[in-house]
Structures are given as C-alpha cells and as structure tokens.
N, C-alpha and C positions, 0 to 999 in steps of 0.2 A: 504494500500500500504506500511505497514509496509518491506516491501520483498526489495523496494527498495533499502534501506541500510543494511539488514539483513538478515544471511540466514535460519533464520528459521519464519514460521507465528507466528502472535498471536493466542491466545486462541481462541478470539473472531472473528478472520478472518477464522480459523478452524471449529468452532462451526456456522459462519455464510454458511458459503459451505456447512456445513452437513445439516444444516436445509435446504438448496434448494435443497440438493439432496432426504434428506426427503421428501420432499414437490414435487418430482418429475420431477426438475429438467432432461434435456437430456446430457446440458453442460455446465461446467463453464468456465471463461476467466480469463486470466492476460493483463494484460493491461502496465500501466508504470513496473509493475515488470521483463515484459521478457525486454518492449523494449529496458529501457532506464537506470536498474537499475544494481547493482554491481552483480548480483547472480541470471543473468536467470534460468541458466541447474536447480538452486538447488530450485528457485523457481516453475519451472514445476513436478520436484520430487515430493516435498513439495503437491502441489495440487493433482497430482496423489494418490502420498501416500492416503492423506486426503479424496478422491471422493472413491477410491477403500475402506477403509475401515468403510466409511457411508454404501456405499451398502452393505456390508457383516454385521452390523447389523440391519440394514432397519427392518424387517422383525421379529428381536429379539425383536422390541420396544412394550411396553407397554401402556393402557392407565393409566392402574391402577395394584396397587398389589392385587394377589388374593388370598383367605383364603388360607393357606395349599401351599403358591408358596413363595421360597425362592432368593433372590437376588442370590444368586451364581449361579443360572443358565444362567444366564442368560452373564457371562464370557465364556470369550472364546479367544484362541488364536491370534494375529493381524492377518489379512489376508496380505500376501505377496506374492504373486499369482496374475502380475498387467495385464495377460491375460482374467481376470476374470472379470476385470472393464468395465462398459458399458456405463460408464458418461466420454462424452469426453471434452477433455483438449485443451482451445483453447488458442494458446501464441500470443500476439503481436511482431510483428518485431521491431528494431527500431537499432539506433548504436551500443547498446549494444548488440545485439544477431544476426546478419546479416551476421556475418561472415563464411569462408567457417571451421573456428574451432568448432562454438559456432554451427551451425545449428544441423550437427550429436549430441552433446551431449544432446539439448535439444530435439530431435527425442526419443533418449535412455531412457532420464528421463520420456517420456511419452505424450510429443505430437503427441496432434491425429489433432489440424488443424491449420496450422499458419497465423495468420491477417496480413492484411497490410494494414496499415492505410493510404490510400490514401489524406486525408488533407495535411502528412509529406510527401508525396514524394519528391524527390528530384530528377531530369535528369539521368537514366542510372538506377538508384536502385531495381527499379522492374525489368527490365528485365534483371539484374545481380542475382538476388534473385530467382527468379520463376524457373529457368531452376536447380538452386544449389539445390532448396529443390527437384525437382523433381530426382536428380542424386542419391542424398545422399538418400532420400527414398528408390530408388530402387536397391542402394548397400547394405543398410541395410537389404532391404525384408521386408520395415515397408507400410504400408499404409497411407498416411499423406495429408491432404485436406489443400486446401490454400484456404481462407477466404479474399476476395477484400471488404473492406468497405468502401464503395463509399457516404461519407458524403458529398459530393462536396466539391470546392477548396475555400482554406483560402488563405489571404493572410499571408504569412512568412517573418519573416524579417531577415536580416543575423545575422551578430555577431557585435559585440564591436567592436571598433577598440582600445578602451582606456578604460576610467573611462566611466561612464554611463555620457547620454549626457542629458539633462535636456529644459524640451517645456518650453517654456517662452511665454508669453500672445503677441501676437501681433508678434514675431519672425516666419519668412519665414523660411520654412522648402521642401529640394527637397526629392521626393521620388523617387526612380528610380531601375531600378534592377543594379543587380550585374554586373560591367563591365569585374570583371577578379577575384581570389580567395582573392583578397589584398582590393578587395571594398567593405569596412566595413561601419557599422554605425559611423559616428562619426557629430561632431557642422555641423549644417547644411543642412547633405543628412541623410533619411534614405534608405537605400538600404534592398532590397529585393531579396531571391537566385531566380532566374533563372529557374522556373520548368514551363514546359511545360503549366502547368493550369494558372501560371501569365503570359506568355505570351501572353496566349490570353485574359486575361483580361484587 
C-alpha cells in the first residue's frame, strides 16, 4: 500500500501483480490506495499500466535459455494499447475517491469495477455513489461494474473530539451513537456514526 502516500508503486508491488497475472490471475484490487489515499486516479493508472503490460509478455516468458536463443528477443516495445488489457482493475471507494471529480478520472485511468466496502458505509453514501458511477460510465461510453462487499456490519466509531481519550481500568464509559455532527469521542462517551447497520444493532 505503498500508493497510499505515493504516486508511483514499488518494484515489488509491480512484480507482485505481474506474478498473479502470470499465474492467471482474472483481476486485481486496490484497496486503501483508491479509497483513502493521496493518488487514487494515479494509483488505478499505475495498476493498469502494470496488469496490461504483464499480459503482453505473458507468453514471451521462458523457462529456461535455449542453445542458439539470444536474450534480445525476447525485448520488445511497452505495450500502451490499455484496450488490449483483459485483467480487470478493481478500485475501492472511500473519501478519497467518491467524488463527483475523482470518479471520471479514475474510470479514465482504467477502472473496470469499483468496490464499496460496505463495513465503511456511512447514511446517504451509496446511494449518492451508485447512481454517479452509473452516469459518468455512460457519458464516458466506459463499461464499469460496481462491486458490493458485503462483509457484514462493524461497529465505527466517530472522530476525536480533542486529544485521544485514554480507558482506564474500572472507568464507566457511555457508548452511544452520534447525536448530531459535533458528537465526538471525547472522556466518557464513545460515540459511534449513525449508519443504518448500527442502528439496528
């Protein structure tokens, strides 16, 4: 999850996507990189880039050298043709890439299906989301799958209200949800947002 703070991968998160697309792979994910990190759009690039040019030497690989076979053959141009890619790209949603800015550029960059991590939901999100990816799909002329990952509901808690608030052995602590956007954690309650799944819990 290098991507999160950086916009280019490591070697080894490059070389780990090629070996699964080696190895047969249909599709690979981002995860904390779309949803939550500095450089969605550049992180779906990035994987795209990476999945399309595993498949275009797939096929070039060897097991071994053979008498009379020269490494230079085995060079070849980058493939940049990402209509040609068949390992599909799947991005998590999350604050960082949700918006009605960030969804088209990461379509562009090469999402082919976008997650929505149902543990994170929060009141109103999906059904502000589903309809935007379906729009922007089909002003683009892209085909683009939405992915429900239905892990069942966690409990969330909200935010700080200050410094971090610290359990102390034997200290009574309320849990309650969120009464309005200013009902933070703080000594005493912890508060939890308001998503249709804690409610019925």
């Amino acid at each position: 999850e290098s991507m999160i703070e950086q916009p280019v991968p490591t070697r080894a998160e490059v070389s780990d996507l090629q070996n699964a697309i080696f190895d047969g792979s249909d599709a690979v994910m981002l995860s904390g990189e779309a949803a939550s990190g500095r450089f969605p759009a550049e992180s779906v690039m990035a994987e795209a880039s990476a999945a399309l040019e595993a498949e275009s030497v797939r096929d070039l690989l060897k097991p071994q050298m053979f008498e009379g076979c020269h490494p230079n053959e085995a060079n070849k141009p980058r493939e940049l043709d990402d209509s040609k890619r068949k390992t599909k790209v799947v991005a998590s949603l999350g604050p960082a890439s949700w918006s009605e800015a960030m969804i088209p550029k990461m379509i562009l960059a090469g999402t082919d299906i976008f997650r929505l991590n149902c543990s994170h939901r929060r009141g109103g999100d999906f059904e502000r989301v589903y309809p935007l990816i379906r729009k922007v799909a089909r002003e683009l002329g892209k085909k683009v799958d939405v992915l429900g990952d239905l892990q069942g509901p966690k409990f969330r808690v909200a935010e700080l209200a200050g410094d971090a608030v610290p359990l102390v052995d034997g200290e009574v602590m309320e849990f309650g949800l969120c009464k309005d956007n200013n009902d933070n954690i703080r000594p005493g309650r912890i508060t939890m947002q308001p998503t249709v799944e804690q409610k019925a819990l």
